[in-house]
C-alpha positions in Angstrom: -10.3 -6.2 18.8 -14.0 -6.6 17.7 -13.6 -10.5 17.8 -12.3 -10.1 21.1 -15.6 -8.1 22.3 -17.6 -11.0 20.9 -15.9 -13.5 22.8 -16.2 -11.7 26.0 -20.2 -10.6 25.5 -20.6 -14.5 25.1 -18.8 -15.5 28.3 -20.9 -12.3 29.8 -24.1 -14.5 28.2 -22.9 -17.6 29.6 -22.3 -17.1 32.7 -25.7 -14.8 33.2 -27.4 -18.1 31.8 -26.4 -20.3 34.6 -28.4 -17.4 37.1 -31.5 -18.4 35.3 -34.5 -20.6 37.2 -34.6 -24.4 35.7 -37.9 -23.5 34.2 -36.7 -20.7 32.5 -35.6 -21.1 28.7 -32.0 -21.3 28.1 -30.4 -18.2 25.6 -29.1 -19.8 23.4 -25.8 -18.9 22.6 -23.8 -19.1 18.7 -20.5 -21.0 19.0 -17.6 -19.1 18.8 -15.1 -20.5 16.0 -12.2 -19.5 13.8 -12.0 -18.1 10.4 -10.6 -19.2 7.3 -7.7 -16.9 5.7 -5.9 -16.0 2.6 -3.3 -13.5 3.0 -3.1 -10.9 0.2 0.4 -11.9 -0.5 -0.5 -11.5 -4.5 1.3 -14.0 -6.5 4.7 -15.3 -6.7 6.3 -11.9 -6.9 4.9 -11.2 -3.1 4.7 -7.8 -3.5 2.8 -7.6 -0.4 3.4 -7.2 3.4 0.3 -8.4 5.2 -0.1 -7.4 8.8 -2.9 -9.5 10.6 -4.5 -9.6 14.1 -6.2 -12.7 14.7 -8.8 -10.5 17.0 -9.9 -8.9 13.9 -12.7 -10.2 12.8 -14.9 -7.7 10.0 -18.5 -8.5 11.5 -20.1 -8.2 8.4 -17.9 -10.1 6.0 -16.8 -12.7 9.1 -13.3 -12.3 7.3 -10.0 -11.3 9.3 -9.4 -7.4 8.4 -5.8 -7.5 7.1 -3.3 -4.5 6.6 -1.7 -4.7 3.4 1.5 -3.0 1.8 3.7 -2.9 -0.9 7.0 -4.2 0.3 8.9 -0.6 -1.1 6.6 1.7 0.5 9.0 2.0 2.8 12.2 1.9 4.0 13.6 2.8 7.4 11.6 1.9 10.9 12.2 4.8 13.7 11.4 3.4 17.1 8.5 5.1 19.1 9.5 4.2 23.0 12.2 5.2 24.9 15.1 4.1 23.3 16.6 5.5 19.9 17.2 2.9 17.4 15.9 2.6 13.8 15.3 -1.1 11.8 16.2 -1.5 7.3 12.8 -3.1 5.5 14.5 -6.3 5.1 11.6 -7.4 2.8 13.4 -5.5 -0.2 17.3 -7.4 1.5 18.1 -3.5 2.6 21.6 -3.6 4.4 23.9 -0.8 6.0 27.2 0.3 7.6 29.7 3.0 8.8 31.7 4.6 6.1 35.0 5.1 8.1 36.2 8.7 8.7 33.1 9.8 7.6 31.7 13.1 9.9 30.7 15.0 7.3 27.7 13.7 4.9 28.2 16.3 2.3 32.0 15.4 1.5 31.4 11.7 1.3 31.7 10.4 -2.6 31.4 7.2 -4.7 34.9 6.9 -5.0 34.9 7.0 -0.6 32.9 3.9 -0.8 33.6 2.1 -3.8 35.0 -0.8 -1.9 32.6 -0.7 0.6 29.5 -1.1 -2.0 31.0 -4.6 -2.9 30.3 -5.8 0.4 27.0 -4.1 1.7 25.4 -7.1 0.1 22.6 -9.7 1.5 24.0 -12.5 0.3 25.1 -16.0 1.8 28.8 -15.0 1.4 29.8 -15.5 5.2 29.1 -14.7 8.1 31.3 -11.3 8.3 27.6 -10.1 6.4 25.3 -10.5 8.9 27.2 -6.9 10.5 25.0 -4.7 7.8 21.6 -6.7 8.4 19.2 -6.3 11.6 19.5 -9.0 13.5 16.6 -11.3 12.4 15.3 -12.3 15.5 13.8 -9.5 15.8 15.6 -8.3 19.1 16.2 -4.3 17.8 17.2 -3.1 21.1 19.6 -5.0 21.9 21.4 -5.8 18.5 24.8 -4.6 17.9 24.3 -5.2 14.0 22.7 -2.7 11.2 22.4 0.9 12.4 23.4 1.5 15.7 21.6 3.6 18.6 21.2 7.1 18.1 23.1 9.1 20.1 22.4 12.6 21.9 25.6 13.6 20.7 25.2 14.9 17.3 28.9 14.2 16.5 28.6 10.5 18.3 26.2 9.6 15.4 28.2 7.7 11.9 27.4 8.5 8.6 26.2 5.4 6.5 26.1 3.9 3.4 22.7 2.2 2.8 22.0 -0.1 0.2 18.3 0.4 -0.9 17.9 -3.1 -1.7 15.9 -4.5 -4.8 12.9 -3.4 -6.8 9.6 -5.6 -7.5 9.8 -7.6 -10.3 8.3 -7.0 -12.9 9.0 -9.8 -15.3 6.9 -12.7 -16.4 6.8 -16.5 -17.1 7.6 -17.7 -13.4 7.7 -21.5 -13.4 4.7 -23.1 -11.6 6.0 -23.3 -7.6 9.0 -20.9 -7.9 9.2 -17.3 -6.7 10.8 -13.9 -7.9 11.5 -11.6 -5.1 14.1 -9.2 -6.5 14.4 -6.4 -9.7 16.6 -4.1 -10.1 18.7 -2.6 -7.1 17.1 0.4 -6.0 20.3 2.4 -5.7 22.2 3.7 -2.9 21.9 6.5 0.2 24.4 8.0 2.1 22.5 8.8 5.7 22.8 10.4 9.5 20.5 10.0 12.0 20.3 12.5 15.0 17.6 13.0 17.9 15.3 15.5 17.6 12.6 16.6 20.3 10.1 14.4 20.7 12.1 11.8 17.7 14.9 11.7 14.9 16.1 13.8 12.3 17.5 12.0 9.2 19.8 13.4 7.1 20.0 11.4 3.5 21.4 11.9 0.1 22.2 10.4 -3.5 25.7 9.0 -3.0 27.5 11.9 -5.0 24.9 14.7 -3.9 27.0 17.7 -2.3 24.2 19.1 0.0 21.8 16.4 2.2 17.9 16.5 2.8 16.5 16.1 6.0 13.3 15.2 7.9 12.1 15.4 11.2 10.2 12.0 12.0 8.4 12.0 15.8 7.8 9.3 18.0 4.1 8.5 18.1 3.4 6.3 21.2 0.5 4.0 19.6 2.7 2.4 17.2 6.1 0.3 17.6 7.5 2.4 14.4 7.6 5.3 12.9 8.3 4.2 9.0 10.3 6.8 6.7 10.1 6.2 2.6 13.1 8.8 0.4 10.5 8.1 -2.6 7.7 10.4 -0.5 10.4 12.1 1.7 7.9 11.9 4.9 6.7 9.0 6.8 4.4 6.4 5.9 1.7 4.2 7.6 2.6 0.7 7.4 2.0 -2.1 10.5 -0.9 -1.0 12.3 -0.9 0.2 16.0 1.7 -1.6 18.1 -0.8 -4.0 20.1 -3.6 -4.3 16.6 -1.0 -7.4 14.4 -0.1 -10.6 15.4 1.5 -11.7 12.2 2.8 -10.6 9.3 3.1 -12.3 5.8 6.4 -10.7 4.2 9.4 -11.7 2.5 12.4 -11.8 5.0 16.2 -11.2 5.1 17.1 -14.2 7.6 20.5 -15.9 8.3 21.3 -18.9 6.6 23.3 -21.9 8.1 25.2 -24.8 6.0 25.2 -27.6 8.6 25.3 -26.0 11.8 28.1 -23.2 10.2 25.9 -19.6 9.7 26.9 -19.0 5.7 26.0 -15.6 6.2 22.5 -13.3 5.3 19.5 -14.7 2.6 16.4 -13.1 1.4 13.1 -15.5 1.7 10.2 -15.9 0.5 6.7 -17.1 2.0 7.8 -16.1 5.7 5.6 -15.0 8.9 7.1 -12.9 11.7 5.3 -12.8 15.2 4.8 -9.4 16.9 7.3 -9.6 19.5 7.7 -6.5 20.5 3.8 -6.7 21.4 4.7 -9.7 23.2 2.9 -11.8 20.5 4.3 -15.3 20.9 4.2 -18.8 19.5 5.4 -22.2 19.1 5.1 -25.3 16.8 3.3 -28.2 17.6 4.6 -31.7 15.8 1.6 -34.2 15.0 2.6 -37.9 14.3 -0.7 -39.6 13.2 -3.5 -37.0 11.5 -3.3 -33.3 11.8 -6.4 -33.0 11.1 -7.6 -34.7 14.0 -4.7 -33.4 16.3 -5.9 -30.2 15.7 -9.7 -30.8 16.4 -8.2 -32.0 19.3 -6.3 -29.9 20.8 -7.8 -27.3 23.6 -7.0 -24.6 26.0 -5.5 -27.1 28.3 -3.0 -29.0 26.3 -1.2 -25.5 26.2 2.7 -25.7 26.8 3.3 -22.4 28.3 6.8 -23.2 28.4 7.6 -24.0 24.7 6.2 -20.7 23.9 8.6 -18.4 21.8 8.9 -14.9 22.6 12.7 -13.6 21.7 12.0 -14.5 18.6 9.8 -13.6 15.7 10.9 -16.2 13.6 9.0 -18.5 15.8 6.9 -19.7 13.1 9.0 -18.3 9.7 9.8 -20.6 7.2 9.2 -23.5 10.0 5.0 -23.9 8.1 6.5 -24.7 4.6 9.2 -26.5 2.1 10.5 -25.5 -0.9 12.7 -28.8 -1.8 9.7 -30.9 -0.7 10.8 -34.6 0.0 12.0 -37.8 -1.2 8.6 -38.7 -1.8 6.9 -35.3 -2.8 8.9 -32.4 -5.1 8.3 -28.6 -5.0 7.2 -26.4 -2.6 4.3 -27.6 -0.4 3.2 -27.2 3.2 3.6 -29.3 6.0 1.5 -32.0 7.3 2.6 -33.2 10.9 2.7 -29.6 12.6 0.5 -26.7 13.4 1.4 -23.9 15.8 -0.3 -22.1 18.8 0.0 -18.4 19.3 -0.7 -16.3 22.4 -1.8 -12.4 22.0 -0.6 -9.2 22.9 -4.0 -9.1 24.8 -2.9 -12.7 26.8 -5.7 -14.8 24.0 -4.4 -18.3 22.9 -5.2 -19.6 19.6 -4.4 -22.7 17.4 -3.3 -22.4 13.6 -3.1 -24.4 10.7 -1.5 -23.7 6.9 -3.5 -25.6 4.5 -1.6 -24.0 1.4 0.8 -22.0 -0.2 -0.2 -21.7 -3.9 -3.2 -21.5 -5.8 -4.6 -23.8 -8.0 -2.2 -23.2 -10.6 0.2 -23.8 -8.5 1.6 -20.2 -8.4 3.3 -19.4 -5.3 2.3 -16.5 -2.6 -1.0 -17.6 -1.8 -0.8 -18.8 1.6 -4.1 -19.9 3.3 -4.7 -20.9 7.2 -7.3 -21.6 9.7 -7.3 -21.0 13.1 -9.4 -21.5 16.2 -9.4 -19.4 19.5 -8.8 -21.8 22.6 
């Protein structure tokens, strides 16, 4: 929140300066303006996650400090407030369900699921698919899809088979303006979450493995999540605490529509999720002559409150860029006639602006925006 002090030690300046005799000289005061960023997406792989609070200016670089991530550093999200419920990392298309008949985690074998693994898929093959995903607005404690709350009775809580979703990729010779998101799978987990004091207790194993690991993970108050990784076996820093991000750059499981008709679950790329459960919000601003001087333009007061967006952390998305491009234009490019306005977990407005989403080369995963506090 350093950028945050600044801008209240100048309003503290400003208003001691209108105290001051007329022949006094005035203080004179630096403007406050926005910053210029490049999330460290990293190429048109996106390996990244890149969490971001607009408040967060580095005084001595006057850069944005950004929290960055490989996107399988991780793998479940454990809830830190009242309520037990635990998220997938749908940046690697992660997805879940009930095995049926399932109580006891040790007896459950490939050939138990067999069927099942056909289907635990991210994948536009329907909407009967979007059961094994979070939903992805974002709305965890009240969704009735992925895992489901964690009961306090031991015996009330499923046994699941998790599909780990898809490694980095590691191949080469990615066409100028495309992406590649997914590897190989990274396998399968059969799982059981219980409560334990103070948190969880997850119980995990290899599909075919006879006896289960297990880890306690506890609730830590200053952040939304708890995050769990089977590579490490222990939990993992990944966002920062729950009121220090605003955004975050990060490929996305999202549900897909043909027409108006939901064709089921997709994996992104190039995607930006608002902090919701911070009470981060935003909304989109459409611009009919030049953006560039609707968005010099715009100020505090032509604030919408009411078009803000705050169920959703898709507000901005995919909503900043096009992959098709136009009739006019081809390939992936951002938008021209639209720039968004975001309002902090702290109650600060600010206006943004993509300028880009590739480099010079035109390699995707190089996103780049301005923004301005209002």
């Amino acid at each position: 929140m350093k950028y945050l002090n600044i801008f209240l030690f100048v309003l503290i300046i400003t208003a001691t300066q209108s105290c001051l005799s007329a022949d006094e000289d005035p203080v004179a005061v630096p403007p406050i303006t926005g910053s210029i960023v490049d999330p460290q997406v990293n190429g048109a792989r996106q390996p990244n996650q890149v969490w971001i609070d607009l408040s967060d200016m580095n005084p001595e670089t006057k850069k944005l400090n950004q929290t960055v991530n490989l996107r399988t550093d991780w793998d479940l999200g454990f809830y830190s407030g009242d309520e037990y419920r635990v998220i997938l990392n749908s940046s690697v298309a992660m997805a879940v369900a009930k095995i049926p008949n399932a109580t006891d985690i040790n007896k459950v074998k490939e050939a138990d699921v067999k069927n099942l693994m056909n289907t635990v898929q991210v994948g536009p093959f329907g909407q009967a698919v979007l059961q094994y995903i979070d939903n992805p607005d974002g709305n965890f404690l009240t969704q009735t899809t992925g895992i489901a709350p964690v009961k306090e009775n031991d015996a009330e809580n499923p046994v699941y088979l998790l599909n780990l979703g898809r490694k980095l990729d590691t191949g080469s010779n990615i066409p100028p303006g495309s992406v590649s998101l997914s590897g190989d799978s990274r396998g399968w987990k059969k799982i059981q979450i219980v409560r334990a004091p103070g948190g969880y207790k997850i119980r995990y194993a290899d599909i075919d493995a006879t006896e289960y690991k297990e880890y306690i993970i506890t609730k830590d108050p200053d952040y939304t999540f708890s995050f769990f990784s089977f590579t490490s076996g222990t939990t993992v820093k990944i966002q920062p605490e729950k009121k220090k991000w605003d955004l975050g750059f990060t490929t996305f499981t999202n549900e897909v529509f043909m027409g108006t008709a939901s064709a089921g679950s997709y994996f992104y790329a190039d995607f930006v999720i608002t902090n919701t459960a911070a009470g981060v919000s935003a909304y989109q601003v459409n611009v009919t002559g030049s953006l560039d001087q609707a968005y010099k333009a715009f100020k505090r007061s032509d604030v919408d409150a009411g078009k803000f967006i705050s169920n959703d952390q898709r507000a901005i998305g995919d909503k900043w860029r096009t992959t098709t491009g136009t009739a006019e234009i081809q390939g992936a490019f951002v938008y021209t006639d639209r720039f968004f306005v975001i309002k902090d977990a702290a109650g600060f407005y600010f206006k943004l602006r993509f300028n880009k989403m590739k480099n010079v080369d035109g390699e995707r995963g190089y996103p780049n925006f301005v923004f301005d506090p209002l």
